[in-house]
C-alpha positions in Angstrom: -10.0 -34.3 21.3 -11.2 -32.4 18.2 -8.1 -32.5 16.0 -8.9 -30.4 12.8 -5.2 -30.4 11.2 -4.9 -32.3 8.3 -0.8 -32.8 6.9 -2.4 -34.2 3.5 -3.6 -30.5 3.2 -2.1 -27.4 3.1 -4.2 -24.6 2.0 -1.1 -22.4 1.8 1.3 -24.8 0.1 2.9 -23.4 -2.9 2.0 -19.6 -2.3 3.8 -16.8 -1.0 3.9 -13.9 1.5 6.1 -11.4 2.2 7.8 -10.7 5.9 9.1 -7.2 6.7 11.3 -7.0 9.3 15.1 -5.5 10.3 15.6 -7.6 13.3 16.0 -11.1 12.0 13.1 -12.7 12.1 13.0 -14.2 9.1 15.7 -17.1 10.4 12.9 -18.3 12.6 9.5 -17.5 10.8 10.4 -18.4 7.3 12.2 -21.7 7.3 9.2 -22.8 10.0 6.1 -22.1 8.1 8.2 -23.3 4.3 8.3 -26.6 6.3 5.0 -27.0 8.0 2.7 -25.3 5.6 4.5 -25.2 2.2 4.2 -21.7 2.1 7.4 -19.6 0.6 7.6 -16.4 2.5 9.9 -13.2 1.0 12.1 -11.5 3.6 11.5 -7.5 2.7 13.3 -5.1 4.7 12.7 -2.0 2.7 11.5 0.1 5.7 12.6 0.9 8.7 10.3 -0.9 11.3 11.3 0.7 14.6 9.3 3.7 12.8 6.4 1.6 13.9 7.7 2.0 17.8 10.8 0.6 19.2 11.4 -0.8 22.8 14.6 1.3 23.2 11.2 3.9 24.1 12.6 6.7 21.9 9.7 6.2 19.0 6.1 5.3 20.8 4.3 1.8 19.4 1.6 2.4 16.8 -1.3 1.4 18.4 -1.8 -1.7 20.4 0.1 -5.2 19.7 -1.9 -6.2 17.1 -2.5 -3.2 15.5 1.5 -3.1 15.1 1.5 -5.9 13.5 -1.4 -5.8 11.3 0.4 -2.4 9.8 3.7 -4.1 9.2 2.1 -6.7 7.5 0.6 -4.3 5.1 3.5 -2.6 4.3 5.1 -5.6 3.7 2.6 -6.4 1.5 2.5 -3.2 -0.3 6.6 -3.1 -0.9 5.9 -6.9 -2.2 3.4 -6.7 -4.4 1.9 -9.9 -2.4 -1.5 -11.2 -1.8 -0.2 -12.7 1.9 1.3 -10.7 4.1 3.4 -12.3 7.6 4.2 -9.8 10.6 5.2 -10.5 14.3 5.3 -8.2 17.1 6.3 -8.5 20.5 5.1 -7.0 24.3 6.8 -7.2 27.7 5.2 -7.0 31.0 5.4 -9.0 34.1 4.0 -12.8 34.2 0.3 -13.7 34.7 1.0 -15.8 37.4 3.1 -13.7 40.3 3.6 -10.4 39.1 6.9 -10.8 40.0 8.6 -11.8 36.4 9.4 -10.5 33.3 7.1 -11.6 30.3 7.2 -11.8 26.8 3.9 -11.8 24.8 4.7 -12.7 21.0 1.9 -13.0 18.0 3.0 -13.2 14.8 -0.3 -12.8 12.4 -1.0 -13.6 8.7 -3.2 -11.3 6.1 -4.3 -13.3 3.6 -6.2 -11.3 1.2 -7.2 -14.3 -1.3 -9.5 -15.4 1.4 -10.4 -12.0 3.2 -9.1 -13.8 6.7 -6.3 -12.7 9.3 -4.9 -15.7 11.8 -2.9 -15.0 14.5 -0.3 -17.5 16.5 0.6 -16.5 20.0 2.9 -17.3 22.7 3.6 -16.1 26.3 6.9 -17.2 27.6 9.5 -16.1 30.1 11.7 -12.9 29.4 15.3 -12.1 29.5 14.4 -8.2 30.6 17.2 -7.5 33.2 17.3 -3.9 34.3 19.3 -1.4 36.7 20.5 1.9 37.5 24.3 1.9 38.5 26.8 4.2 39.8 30.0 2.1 38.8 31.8 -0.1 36.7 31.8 -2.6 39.5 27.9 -2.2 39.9 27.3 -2.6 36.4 29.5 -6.0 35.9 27.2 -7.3 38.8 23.9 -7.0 36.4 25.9 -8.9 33.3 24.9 -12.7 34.7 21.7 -12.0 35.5 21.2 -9.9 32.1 22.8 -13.4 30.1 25.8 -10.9 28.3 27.2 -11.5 26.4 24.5 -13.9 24.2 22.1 -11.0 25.1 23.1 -7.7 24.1 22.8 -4.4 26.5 21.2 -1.1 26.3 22.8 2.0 27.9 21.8 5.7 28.4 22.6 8.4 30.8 20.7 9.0 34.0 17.8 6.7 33.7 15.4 4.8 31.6 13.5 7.7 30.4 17.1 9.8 28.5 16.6 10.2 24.9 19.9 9.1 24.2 21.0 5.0 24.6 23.9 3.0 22.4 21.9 -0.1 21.5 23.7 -3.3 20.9 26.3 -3.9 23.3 27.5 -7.4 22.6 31.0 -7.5 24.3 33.0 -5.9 27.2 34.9 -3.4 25.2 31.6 -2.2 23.9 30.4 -1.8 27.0 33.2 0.4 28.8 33.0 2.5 26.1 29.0 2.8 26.2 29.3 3.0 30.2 31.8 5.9 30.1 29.7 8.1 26.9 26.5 7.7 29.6 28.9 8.4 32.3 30.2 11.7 30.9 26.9 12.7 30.1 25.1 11.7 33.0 23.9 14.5 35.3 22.4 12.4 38.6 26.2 10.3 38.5 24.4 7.1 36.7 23.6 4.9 34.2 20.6 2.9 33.3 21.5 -0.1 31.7 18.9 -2.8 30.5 18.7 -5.7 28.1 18.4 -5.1 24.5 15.0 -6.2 23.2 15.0 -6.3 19.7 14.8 -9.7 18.7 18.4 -10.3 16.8 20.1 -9.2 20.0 17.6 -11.3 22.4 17.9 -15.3 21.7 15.2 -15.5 24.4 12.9 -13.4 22.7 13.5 -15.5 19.5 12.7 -18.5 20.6 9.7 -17.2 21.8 8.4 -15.9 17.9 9.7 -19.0 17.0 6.3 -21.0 19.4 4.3 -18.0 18.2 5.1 -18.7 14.6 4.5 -22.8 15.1 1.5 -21.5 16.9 0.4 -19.7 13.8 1.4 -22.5 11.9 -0.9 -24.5 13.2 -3.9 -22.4 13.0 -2.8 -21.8 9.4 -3.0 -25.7 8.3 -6.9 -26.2 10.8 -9.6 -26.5 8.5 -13.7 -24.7 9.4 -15.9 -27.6 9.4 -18.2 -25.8 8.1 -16.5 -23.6 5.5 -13.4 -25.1 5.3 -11.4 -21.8 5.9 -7.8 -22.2 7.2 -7.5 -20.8 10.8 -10.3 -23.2 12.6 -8.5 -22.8 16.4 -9.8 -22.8 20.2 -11.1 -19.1 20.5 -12.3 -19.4 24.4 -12.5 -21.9 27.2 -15.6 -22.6 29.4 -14.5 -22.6 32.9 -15.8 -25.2 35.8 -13.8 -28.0 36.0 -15.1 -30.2 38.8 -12.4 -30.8 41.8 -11.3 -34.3 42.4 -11.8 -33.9 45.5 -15.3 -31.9 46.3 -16.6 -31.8 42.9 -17.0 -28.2 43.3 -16.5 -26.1 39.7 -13.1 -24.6 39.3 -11.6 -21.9 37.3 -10.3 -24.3 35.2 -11.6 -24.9 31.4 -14.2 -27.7 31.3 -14.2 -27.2 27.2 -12.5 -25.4 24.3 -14.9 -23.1 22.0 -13.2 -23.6 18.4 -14.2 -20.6 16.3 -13.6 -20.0 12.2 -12.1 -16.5 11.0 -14.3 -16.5 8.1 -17.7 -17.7 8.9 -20.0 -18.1 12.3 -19.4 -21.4 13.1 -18.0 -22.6 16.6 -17.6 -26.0 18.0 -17.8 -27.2 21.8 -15.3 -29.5 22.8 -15.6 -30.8 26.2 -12.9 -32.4 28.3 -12.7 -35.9 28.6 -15.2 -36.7 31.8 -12.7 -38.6 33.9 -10.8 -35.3 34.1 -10.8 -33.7 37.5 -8.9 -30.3 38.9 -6.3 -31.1 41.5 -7.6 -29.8 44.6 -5.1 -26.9 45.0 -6.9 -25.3 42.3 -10.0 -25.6 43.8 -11.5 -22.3 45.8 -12.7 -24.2 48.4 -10.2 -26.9 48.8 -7.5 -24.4 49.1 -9.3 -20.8 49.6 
């Protein structure tokens, strides 16, 4: 297996970035990539980040995933007067592989303007997303398991999903009664939609799951080009066709990784070992 990381260096050892965020990131991003990559990165917080688009729906997402991030990483950058600028943002939807379960994509991306490069670590994981509308108290405690409350914090509003007006960050039961009954008295349909928070200091699961993006990133950060020797050498693509061990036949599975640089043209093939075979339940014609 091509293995391009090299512990002995670490282009970004000894330099810094700065982070902006308000929803605790930092206790995950920073201590991971000071450890792996050497790199010191500065917390800034002076800006209010759910102007950027907030999963509570009341301020839309500026542009798409990445573009989210790419702007908070320049503002960052801007407030910091830094060089290297560190930003993760987050997306929900339902998993690849049913369609029937909540998602969480993560990135969390690097602007390094010494080098004129931007890497990005990703990670798609499971989701605590719980929602429901509910008429009563009774129907709402029903939703708390399966929501994980209290180590995942609650979202309430009148009506339904779409009311302009929520309390964020319910983390106990007192909370909650008195978030329930403000929706309640305000509600005009006789409901409340209730939903877990999503902001990551409120959503362990979601935490964790910046926490593989950022080791993802970390990673990238420390693979060298072969060719140029720019930090951020990673697999870019697969080439599909695996051969079935059963009939041989190509499946959807990758036969090789395509490793790409950020900074120059190069790209690298790297085929799987050839004693490796799909199981046949991957196969399109073993199991149609």
């Amino acid at each position: 297996m091509l293995n391009n990381l090299k512990p002995d260096l670490k282009p970004y050892s000894g330099l810094k970035a700065s982070l902006l965020t308000q929803h605790g990131k930092e206790s995950v991003i920073c201590p991971q990539l000071f450890d792996s990559n050497g790199l010191e990165v500065v917390h800034v917080s002076d800006y209010d980040t759910d102007k950027l688009g907030s999963f509570t729906r009341d301020i839309p997402r500026y542009g798409s995933q990445v573009e989210a991030a790419r702007k908070k990483a320049r503002i960052g950058m801007d407030l910091s007067g830094l060089t290297l600028g560190i930003a993760s943002e987050g997306a929900f939807d339902n998993d690849p592989y049913t369609g029937m379960f909540p998602w969480n994509y993560e990135l969390v991306l690097l602007i390094d303007d010494i080098r004129n490069i931007e890497i990005i670590g990703f990670f798609g994981g499971q989701a605590q997303s719980a929602s429901r509308q509910v008429s009563s108290w009774d129907e709402l405690t029903a939703l708390l398991s399966e929501a994980q409350f209290t180590t995942h914090q609650l979202v309430i509003r009148p009506d339904d999903e779409y009311h302009q007006e929520c309390r964020k960050g319910i983390k106990d039961l007192h909370s909650l009664k008195e978030a329930f009954d403000w929706a309640t008295s305000l509600s005009i349909k006789g409901s409340v939609f209730v939903e877990n928070d999503l902001r990551a200091h409120t959503n362990p699961t979601r935490m964790a799951n910046i926490l593989k993006a950022t080791q993802d990133l970390s990673r990238k950060m420390n693979s060298l080009c072969p060719e140029c020797g720019s930090p951020g050498f990673s697999i870019s693509s697969r080439k599909k066709g695996l051969p079935c061990s059963s009939c041989e036949a190509p499946t959807n599975l990758p036969v090789a990784n395509i490793w790409s640089c950020v900074n120059c043209e190069y790209k690298k093939e790297e085929m799987m070992p050839a004693q490796m075979k799909a199981d046949p339940s991957k196969c399109n014609y073993c199991n149609p």
